[in-house]
N, C-alpha and C positions, 0 to 999 in steps of 0.2 A: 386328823382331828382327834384332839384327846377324849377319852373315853370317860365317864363319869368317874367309876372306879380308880383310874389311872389320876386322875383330878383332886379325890380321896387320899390318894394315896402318895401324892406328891405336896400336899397341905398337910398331911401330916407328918411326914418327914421336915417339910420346913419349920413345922411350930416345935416339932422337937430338938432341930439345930440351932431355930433362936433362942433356946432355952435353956442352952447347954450341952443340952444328954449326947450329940457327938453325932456321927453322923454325917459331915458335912460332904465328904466325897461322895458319898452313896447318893447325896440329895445334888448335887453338881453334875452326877454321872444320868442321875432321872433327867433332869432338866434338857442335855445333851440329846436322850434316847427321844424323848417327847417332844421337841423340836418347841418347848415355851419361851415366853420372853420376860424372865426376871430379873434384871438387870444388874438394877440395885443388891438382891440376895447374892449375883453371882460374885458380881463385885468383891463384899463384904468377905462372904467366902470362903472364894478364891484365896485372895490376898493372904486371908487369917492362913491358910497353907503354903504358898509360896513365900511367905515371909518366915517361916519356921523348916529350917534347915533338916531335921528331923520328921517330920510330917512330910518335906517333901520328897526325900533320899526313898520316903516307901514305895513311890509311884511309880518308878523306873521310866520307860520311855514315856508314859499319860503324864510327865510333868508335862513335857512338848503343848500336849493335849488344853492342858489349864492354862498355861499362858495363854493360847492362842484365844479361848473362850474369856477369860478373864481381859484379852486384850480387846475383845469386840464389847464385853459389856461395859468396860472403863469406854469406851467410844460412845457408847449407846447415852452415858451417864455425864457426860461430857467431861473427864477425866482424862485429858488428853495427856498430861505427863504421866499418867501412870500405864496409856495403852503405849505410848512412846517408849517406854522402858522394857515391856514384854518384849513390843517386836523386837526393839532390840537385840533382848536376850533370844530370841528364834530368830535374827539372822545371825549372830554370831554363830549361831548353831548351826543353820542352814543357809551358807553363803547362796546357793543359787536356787533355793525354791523361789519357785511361783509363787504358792500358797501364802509366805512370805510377802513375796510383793503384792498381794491381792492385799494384803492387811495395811501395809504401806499405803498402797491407793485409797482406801477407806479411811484412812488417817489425812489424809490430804481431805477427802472428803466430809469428814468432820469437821475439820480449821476451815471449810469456805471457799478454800482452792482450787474451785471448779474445772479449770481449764486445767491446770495440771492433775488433777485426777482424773479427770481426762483423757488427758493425754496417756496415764498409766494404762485406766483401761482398757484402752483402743491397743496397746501394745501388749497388752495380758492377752487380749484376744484373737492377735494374728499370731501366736504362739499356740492357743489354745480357743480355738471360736465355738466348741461344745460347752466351753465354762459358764452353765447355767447362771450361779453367783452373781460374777459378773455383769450379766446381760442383766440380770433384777435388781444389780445398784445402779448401774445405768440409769434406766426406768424410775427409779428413788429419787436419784439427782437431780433428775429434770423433773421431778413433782418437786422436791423442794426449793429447787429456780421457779416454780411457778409456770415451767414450760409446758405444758398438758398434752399440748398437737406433738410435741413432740417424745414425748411419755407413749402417745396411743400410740406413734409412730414405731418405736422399738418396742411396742407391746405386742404391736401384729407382727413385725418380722421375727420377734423371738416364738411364737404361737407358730410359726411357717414350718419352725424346728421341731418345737418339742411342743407339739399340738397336746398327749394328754395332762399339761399339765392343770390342773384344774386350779389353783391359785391364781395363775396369770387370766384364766378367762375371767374369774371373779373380780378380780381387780378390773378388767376393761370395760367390763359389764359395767360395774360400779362409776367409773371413769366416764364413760359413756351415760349415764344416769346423773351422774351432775350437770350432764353440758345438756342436756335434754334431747341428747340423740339417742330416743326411743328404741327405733328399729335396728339401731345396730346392738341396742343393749339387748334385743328380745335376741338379735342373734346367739351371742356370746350365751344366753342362758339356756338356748337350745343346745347348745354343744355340751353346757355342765349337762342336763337331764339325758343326753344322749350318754352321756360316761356315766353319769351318778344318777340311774332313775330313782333310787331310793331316798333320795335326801328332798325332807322336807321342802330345807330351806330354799331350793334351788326353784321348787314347782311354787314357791310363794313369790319369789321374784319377778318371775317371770309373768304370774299370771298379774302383781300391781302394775308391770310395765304395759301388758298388752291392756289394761284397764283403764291405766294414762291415755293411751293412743286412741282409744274411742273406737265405734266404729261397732257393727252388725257384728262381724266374723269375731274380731280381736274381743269384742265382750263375750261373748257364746265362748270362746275358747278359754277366756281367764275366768270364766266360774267352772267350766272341767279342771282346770289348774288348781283352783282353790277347793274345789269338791277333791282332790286327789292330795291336796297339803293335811288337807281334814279324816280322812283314809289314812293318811302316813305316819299320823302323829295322834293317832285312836280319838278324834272327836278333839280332842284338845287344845287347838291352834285358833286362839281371840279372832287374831286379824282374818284368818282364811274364811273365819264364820263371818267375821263384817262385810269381807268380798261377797261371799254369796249375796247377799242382801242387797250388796248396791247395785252387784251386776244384773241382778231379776230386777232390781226397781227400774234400771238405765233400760235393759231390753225390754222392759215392757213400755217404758215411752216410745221409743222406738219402733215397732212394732203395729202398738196400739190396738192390741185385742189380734190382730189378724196371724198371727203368729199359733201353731198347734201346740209349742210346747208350752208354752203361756203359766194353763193349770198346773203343768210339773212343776214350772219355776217358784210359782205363789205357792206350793205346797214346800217346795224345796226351801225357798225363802222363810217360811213360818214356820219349819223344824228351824231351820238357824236361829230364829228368834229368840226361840223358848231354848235353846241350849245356851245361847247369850242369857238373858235372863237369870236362869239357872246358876251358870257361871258369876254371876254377877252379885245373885244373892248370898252366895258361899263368899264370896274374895273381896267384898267394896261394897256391900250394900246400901254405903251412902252414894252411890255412886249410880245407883238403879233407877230412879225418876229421869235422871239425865239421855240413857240409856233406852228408857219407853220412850221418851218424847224424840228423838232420833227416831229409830226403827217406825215408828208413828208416821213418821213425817216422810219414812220411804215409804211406808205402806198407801199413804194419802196420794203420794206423790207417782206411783203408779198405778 
């Protein structure tokens, strides 16, 4: 995850390379380290240096490097005669990489050629069945067929391998949240918070999911989720304040008085309020009537 700073710091190198002042490797080489996806910038570029004989003679073997980048963002950009021309130039260079043909199969995959990049794959990976890469355009490819079951399918065998990867659960989570399979999405976000208890974002997810699914326990647990989004992110987090409020309104129908933490939650619930409110008055205060008459209408309503 890029870092604020780092975010800073890579917007300013880009406004200074569109604008002449130089720079352009340094801002290519952030781009690489940060793992962003600029595409178009890299494209642009790239090019402007591998088309200058001179510019490029300085790189020594990091030419290799820019092709290879410049050849996946001319793909990204749909420039296929221009990623066609890299790899070429990197097989000429490297008759029998892989890495190579991993670019090859992606190029297939770009033009639509599903079954023959396919086909690559599948034989990129009985050569090498650790190649992460791989296993994640798989997964791409069958999202862009539209094949989902079979997206989630290689999303759990690739998870069997390399369990910490936290991208992949996030994607299945996500995945599982379009199709409205709840519970296996609340799974996938228990596994992010077991690796990343510190990220917000992860204890917000999970607590709208267990919110969706209803129910005594699942509500009682997505307002500790959303009281811990609100903790993590020093008060600041809209939606985790709007969770508390629905989850106290929902458990107290629920319930209906008989319940001992009742009073916490309606006190819990009426700090949220007034921090809504508050929030609201500062950032949108046309936006504040809307805002009473909501929370009103949870407050009536339990």
């Amino acid at each position: 995850m890029v870092t604020k700073s780092e975010e800073t710091q890579l917007n300013s190198l880009e406004n200074q390379v569109d604008n002449g002042g130089g720079g352009a490797w340094e801002y290519l080489c952030l781009i690489r380290k940060l793992k962003v996806r600029r595409s178009d910038k890299v494209l642009k570029h790239g090019l402007s240096i591998l088309n200058d004989p001179k510019q490029r003679s300085t790189l020594g073997n990091e030419e290799w490097t820019l092709y290879e980048q410049v050849a996946v963002a001319a793909m990204d950009c749909q420039c296929l005669d221009v990623a066609k021309d890299c790899i070429k130039v990197l097989r000429k260079r490297f008759p029998e990489s892989k890495r190579v043909g991993r670019l090859e199969a992606m190029l297939l995959e770009a033009k639509g050629s599903w079954e023959l990049a396919e086909k690559a794959y599948t034989s990129l990976l009985e050569d090498n069945p650790l190649d992460q890469i791989i296993h994640k355009r798989r997964v791409a490819m069958a999202k862009a067929q539209g094949n989902i079951s079979v997206a989630i399918e290689w999303l759990n065998k690739y998870l069997e391998t390399f369990m910490a990867d936290h991208d992949a659960w996030r994607e299945l989570a996500e995945i599982y949240v379009s199709l409205q399979m709840y519970k296996q999405a609340a799974f996938c976000y228990e596994e992010l918070i077991l690796s990343q208890p510190t990220v917000p974002l992860y204890h917000l997810a999970y607590a709208d999911v267990l919110y969706t699914l209803g129910g005594l326990e699942n509500l009682q647990t997505a307002k500790k989720y959303y009281a811990s989004t609100i903790d993590l992110t020093g008060g600041k987090n809209t939606r985790a304040l709007f969770g508390i409020c629905l989850c106290t309104s929902a458990l107290t129908q629920l319930t209906k008085g008989k319940n001992k933490e009742d009073k916490e939650g309606s006190q819990l619930q009426s700090l949220a309020a007034k921090v809504l409110e508050k929030d609201y008055k500062q950032r949108a205060p046309d936006k504040l009537p809307q805002l009473t008459t909501a929370l009103n209408s949870l407050t009536l309503s339990s």
